[in-house]
OpenMM code with the backbone's topology and positions (N, CA, C; nanometers):
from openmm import Vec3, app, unit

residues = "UNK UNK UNK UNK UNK UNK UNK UNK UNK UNK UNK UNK UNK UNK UNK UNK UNK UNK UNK UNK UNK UNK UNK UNK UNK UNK UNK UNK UNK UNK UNK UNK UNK UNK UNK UNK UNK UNK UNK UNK UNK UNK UNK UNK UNK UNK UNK UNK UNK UNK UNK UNK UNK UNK UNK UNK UNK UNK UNK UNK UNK UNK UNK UNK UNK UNK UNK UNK".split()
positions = [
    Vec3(1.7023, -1.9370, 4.0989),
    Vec3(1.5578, -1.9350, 4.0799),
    Vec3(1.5037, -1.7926, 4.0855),
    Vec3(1.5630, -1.7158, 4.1688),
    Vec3(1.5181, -1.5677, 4.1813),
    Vec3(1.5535, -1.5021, 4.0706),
    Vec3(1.6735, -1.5356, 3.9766),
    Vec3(1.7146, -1.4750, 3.8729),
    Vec3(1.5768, -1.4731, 3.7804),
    Vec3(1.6054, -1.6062, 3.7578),
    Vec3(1.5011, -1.6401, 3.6268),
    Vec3(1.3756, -1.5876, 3.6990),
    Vec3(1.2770, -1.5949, 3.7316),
    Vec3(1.1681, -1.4928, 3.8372),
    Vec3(1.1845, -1.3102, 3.7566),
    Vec3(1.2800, -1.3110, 3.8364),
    Vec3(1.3382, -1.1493, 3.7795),
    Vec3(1.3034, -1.1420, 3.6499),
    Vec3(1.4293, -1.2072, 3.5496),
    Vec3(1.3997, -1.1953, 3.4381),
    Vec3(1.2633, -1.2156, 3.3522),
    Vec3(1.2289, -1.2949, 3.4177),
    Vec3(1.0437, -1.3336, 3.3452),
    Vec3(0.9834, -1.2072, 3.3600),
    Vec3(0.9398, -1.1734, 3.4798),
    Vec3(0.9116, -1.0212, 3.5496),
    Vec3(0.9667, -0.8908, 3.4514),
    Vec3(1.0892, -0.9153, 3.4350),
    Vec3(1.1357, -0.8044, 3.3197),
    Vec3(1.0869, -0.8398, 3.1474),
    Vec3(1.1339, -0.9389, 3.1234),
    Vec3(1.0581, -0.9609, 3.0391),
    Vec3(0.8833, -0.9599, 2.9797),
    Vec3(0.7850, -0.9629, 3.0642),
    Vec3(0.6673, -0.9491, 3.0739),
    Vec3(0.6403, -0.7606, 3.0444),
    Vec3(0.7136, -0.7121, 3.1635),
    Vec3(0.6953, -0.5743, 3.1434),
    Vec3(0.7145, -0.4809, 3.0250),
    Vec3(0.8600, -0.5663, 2.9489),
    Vec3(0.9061, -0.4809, 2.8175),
    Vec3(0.8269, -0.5242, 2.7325),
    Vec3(0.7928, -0.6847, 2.7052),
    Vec3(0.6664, -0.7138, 2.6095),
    Vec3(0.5428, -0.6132, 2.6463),
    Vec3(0.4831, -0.5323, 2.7629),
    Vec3(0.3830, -0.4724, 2.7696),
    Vec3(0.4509, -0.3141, 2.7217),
    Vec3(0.5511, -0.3176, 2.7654),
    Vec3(0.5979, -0.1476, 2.7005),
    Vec3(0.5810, -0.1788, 2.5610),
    Vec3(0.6681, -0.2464, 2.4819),
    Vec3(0.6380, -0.2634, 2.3586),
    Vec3(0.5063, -0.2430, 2.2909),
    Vec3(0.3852, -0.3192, 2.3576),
    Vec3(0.2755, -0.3067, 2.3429),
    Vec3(0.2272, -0.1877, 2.3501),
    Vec3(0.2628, -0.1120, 2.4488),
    Vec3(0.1719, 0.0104, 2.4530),
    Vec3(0.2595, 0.0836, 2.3724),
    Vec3(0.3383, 0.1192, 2.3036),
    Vec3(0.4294, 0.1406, 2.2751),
    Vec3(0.4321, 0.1551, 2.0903),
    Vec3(0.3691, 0.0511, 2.0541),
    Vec3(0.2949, -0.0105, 1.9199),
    Vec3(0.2148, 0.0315, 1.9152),
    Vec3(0.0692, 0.0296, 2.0212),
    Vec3(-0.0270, 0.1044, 1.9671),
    Vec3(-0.0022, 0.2304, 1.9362),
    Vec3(0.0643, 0.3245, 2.0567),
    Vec3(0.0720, 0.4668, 2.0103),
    Vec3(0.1354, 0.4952, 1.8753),
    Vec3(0.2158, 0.4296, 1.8486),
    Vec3(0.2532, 0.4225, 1.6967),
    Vec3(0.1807, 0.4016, 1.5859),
    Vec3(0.0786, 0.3211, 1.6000),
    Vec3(-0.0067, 0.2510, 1.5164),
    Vec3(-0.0966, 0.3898, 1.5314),
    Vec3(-0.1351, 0.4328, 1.6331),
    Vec3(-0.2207, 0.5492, 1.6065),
    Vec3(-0.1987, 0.7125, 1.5739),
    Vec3(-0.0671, 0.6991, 1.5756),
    Vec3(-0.0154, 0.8165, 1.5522),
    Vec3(0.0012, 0.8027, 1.3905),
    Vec3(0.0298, 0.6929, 1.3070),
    Vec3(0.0346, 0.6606, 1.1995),
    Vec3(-0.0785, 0.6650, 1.1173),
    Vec3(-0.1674, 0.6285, 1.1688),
    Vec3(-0.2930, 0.6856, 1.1156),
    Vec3(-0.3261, 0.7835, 1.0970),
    Vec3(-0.3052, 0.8549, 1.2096),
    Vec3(-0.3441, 1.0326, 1.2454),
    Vec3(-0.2507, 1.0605, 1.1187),
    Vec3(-0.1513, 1.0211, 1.1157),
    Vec3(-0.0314, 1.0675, 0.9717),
    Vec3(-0.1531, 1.1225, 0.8285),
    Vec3(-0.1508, 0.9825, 0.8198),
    Vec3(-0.2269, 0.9341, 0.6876),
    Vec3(-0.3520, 1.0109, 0.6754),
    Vec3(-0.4153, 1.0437, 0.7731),
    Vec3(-0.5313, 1.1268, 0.7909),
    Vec3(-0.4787, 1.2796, 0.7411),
    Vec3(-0.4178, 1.3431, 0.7787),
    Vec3(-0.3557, 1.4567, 0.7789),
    Vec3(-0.3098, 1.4559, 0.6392),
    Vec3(-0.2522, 1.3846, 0.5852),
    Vec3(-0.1769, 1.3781, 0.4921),
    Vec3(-0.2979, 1.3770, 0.3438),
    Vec3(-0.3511, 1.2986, 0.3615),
    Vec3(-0.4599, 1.3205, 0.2829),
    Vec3(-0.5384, 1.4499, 0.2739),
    Vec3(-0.5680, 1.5135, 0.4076),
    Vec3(-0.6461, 1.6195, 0.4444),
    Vec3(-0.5557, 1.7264, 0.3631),
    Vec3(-0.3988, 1.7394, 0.3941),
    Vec3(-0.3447, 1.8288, 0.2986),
    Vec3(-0.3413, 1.8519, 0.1598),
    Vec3(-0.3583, 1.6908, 0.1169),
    Vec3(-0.3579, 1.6994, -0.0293),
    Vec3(-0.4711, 1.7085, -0.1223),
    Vec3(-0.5916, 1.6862, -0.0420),
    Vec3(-0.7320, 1.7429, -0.0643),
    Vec3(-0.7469, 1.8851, -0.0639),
    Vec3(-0.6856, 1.9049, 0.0313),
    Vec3(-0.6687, 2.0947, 0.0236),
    Vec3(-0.5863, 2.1331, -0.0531),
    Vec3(-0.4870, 2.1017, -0.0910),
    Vec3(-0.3745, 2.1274, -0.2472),
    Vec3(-0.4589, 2.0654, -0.3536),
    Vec3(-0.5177, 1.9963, -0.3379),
    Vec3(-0.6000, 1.9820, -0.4918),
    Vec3(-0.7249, 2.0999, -0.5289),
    Vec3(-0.7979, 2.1458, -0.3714),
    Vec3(-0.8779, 2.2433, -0.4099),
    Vec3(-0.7802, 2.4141, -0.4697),
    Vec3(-0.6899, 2.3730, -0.3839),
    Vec3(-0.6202, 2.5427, -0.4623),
    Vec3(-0.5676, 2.5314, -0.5479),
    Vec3(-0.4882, 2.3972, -0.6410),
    Vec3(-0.4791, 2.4066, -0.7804),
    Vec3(-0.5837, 2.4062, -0.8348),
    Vec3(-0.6828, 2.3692, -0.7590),
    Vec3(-0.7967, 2.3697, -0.9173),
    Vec3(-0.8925, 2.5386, -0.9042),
    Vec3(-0.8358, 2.6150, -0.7940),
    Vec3(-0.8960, 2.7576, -0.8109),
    Vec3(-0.7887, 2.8267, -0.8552),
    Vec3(-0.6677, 2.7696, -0.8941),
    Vec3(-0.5688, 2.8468, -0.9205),
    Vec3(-0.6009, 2.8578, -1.0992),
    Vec3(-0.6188, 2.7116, -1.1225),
    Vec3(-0.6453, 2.6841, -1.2544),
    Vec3(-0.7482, 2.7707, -1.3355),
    Vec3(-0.8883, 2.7601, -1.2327),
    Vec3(-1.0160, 2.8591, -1.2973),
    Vec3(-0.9554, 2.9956, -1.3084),
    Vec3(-0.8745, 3.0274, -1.1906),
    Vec3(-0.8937, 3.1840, -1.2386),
    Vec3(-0.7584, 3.1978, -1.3159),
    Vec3(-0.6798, 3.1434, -1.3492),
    Vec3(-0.5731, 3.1184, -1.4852),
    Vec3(-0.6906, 3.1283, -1.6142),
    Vec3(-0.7630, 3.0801, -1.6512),
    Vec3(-0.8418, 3.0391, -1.7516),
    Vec3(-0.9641, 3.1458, -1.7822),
    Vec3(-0.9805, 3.2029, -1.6343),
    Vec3(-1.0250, 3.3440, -1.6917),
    Vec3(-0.9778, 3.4252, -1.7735),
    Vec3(-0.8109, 3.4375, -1.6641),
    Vec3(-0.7724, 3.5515, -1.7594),
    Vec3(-0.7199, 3.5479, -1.8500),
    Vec3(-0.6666, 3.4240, -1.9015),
    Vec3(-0.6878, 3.4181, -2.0589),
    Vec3(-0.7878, 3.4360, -2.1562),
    Vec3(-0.9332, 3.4111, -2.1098),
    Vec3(-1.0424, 3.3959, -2.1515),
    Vec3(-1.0431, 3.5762, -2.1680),
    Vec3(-0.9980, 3.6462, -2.0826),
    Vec3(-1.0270, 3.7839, -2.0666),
    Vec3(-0.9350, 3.8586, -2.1249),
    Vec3(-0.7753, 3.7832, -2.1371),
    Vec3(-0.6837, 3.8645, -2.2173),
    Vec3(-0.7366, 3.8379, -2.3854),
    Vec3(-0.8064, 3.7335, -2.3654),
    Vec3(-0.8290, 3.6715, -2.5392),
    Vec3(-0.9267, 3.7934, -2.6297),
    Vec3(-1.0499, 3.8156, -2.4829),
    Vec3(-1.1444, 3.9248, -2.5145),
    Vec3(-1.1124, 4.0095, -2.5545),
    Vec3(-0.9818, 4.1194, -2.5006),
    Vec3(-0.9736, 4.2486, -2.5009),
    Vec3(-0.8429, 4.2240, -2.6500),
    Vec3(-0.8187, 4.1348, -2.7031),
    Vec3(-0.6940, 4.0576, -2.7655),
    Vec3(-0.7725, 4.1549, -2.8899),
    Vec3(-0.9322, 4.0633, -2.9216),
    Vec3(-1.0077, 4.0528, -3.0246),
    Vec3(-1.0707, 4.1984, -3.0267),
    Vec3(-1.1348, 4.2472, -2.9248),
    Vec3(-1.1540, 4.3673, -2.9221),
    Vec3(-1.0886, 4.4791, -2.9949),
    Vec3(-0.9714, 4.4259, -2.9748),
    Vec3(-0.9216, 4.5648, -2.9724),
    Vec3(-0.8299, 4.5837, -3.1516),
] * unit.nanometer
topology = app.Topology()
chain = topology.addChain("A")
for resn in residues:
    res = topology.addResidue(resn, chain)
    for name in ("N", "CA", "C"):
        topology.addAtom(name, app.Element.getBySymbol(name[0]), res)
């Protein structure tokens, strides 16, 4: 009888480790996804300033192209 006691007792506790255990996961996974997005929002703003000033200087090699 003390066994089974024990074991319930152990069992209860690892179902609560698990639990806490899951959330931190669950929220660290988020934090992921957050981040992850946040990077690729910021890689989309520097290709697209990489792009404008690409398009200048064509725009500017084209100028001095005709100019000259």
């Amino acid at each position: 009888l003390a066994d089974v006691d024990e074991l319930t007792t152990i069992k209860r506790e690892l179902n609560y480790r698990i639990s806490v255990q899951s959330a931190k996961l669950l929220r660290l996974l988020k934090q992921k996804d957050r981040l992850v997005h946040q990077v690729q929002k910021n890689c989309d703003i520097v290709t697209a300033c990489l792009q404008a000033v690409s398009q200048k200087r064509c725009k500017y090699f084209l100028c001095m192209c005709v100019l000259v």
